[in-house]
C-alpha positions as CSV (number, residue, x, y, z in Angstrom):
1,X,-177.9,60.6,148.7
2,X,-176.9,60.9,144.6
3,X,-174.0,63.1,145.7
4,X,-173.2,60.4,148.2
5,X,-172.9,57.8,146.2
6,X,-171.3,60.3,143.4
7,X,-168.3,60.5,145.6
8,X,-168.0,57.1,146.3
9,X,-168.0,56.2,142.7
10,X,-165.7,58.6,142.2
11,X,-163.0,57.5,144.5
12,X,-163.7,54.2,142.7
13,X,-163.3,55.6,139.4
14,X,-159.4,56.4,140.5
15,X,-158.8,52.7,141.4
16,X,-160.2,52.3,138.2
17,X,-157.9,54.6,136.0
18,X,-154.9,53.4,138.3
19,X,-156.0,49.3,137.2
20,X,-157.1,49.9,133.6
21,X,-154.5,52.6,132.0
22,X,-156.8,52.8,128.8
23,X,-159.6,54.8,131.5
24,X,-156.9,57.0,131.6
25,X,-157.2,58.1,127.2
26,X,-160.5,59.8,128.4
27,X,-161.1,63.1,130.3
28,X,-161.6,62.1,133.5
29,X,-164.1,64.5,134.0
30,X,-166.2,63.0,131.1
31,X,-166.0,59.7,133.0
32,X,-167.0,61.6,136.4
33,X,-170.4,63.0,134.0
34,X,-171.1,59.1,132.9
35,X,-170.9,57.9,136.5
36,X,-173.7,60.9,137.6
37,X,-175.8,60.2,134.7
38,X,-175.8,56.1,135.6
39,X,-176.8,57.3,139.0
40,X,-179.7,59.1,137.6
41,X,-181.3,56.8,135.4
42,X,-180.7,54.5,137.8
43,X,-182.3,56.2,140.8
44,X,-185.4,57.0,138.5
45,X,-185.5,53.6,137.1
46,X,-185.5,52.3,141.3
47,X,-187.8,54.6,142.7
48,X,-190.7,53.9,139.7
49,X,-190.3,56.9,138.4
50,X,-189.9,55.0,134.5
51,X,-192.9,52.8,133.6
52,X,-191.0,51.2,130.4
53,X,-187.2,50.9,128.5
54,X,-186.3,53.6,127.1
55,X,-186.7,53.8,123.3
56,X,-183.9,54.5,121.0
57,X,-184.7,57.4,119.0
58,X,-184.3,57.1,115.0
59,X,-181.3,58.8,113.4
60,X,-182.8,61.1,111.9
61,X,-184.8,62.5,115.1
62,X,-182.2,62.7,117.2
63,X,-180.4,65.4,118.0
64,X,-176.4,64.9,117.6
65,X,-174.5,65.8,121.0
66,X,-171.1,65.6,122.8
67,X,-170.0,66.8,126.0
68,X,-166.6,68.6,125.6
69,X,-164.2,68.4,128.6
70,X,-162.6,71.4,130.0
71,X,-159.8,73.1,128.4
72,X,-161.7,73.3,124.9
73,X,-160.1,76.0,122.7
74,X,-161.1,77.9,119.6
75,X,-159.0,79.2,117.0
76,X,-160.2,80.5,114.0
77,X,-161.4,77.7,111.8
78,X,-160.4,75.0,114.4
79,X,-161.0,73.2,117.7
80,X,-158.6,71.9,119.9
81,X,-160.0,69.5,122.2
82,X,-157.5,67.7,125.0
83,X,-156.3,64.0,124.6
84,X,-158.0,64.3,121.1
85,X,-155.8,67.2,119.1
């Protein structure tokens, strides 16, 4: 059913880059990754599966992350990540 409604999302999401050009200054598959985790919490959040809000986490506890697109690549002492330089 999540992969479902995934795909639908997804064909939605090109309507969306097609409408709003700004959509189109992010990876799309970054985009694709914030439409399955909204389908997630969202599905957990429906079936009861959360009993409260989530809690935002102090700076200092939380763990920094990023997702990096595909197409990352390493040079010596640098990064080059796509739309970004």
């Amino acid at each position: 059913m999540r992969a479902h409604r995934l795909r639908l999302l997804s064909r939605l999401l090109d309507q969306w880059c097609a409408e709003n050009l700004w959509l189109n200054l992010v990876p799309k598959q970054l985009l694709q990754q914030a439409l399955a985790d909204f389908i997630k919490s969202r599905a957990g959040f429906l079936s009861g599966a959360v009993e409260a809000p989530p809690r935002f986490q102090k700076a200092r506890e939380a763990t920094p992350t990023m997702r990096f697109p595909q197409h990352v690549q390493l040079n010596q002492n640098a990064v080059f990540l796509p739309k970004l330089g």
